[in-house]
C-alpha positions, 0 to 999 in steps of 0.5 A, a space after each residue: 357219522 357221528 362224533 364220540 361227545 354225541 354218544 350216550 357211551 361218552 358218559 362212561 369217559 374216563 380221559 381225554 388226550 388231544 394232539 395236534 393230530 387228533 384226539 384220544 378218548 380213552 374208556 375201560 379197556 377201550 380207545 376211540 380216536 379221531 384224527 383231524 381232516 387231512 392229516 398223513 398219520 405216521 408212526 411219529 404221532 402213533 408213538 404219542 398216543 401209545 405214549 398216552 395209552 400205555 400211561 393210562 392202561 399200563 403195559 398189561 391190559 388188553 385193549 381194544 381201538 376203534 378209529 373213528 374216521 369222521 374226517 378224511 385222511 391218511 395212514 403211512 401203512 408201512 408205519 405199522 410194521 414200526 408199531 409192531 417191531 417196537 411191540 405195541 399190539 392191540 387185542 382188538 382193532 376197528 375202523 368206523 368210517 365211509 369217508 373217501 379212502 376209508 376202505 382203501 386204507 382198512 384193506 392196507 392196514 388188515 395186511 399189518 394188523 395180525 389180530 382182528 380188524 373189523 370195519 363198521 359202519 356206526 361207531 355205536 356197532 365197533 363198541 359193541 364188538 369191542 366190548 364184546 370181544 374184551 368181556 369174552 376175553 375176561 378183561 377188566 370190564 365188569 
């Protein structure tokens, strides 16, 4: 698996938000994260990056987000229901990642997630499809 500073699309970065958690990566219309090994990702620390994203994009923009689990750790699936109720939505949502407990946590999260969650392989297949999705969708991409 690869890293995001190892693609060729890191070029295209336009910020870059690090937490103690993990970092955000944010590109037109596109975020990509990676969360640090072991951490139990809970909506407390989702709300710092929908902070970071909604400051970036703004309120109306869709966005598409790849979770990029390089490292193995864990998601409070039931904290999604939080990020729904506070009405964060995503357009379009991929997971990258054959670490232990990445499919488990993709099948929990797909019952949350009511728009279109996509597994991959090779982060380079979610960008594609994100990009993909977001252009078919007239987004700001050119």
């Amino acid at each position: 698996m690869q890293y995001v500073k190892q693609l060729d699309y890191f070029k295209n970065i336009r910020e870059v938000r690090e937490f103690e958690f993990g970092s955000f990566y944010f590109f037109d219309g596109l975020v990509i994260s990676e969360i640090n090994k072991g951490v139990f990702f809970q909506w407390k620390m989702a709300e710092k990056a929908v902070k970071a994203a909604k400051e970036f994009y703004g309120e109306e923009q869709p966005i598409a987000y790849i979770s990029n689990r390089i490292h193995s750790y864990t998601v409070a699936p039931a904290d999604w229901l939080k990020f729904y109720s506070h009405r964060h939505e995503l357009a379009y949502y991929s997971v990258v990642g054959n670490t232990t407990g990445s499919l488990p946590s993709t099948l929990l999260e797909k019952m949350f997630f009511k728009g279109s969650l996509m597994q991959f392989n090779e982060i380079e297949e979610a960008i594609t499809w994100s990009l993909e999705k977001l252009e078919a969708d007239n987004s700001i991409l050119p």
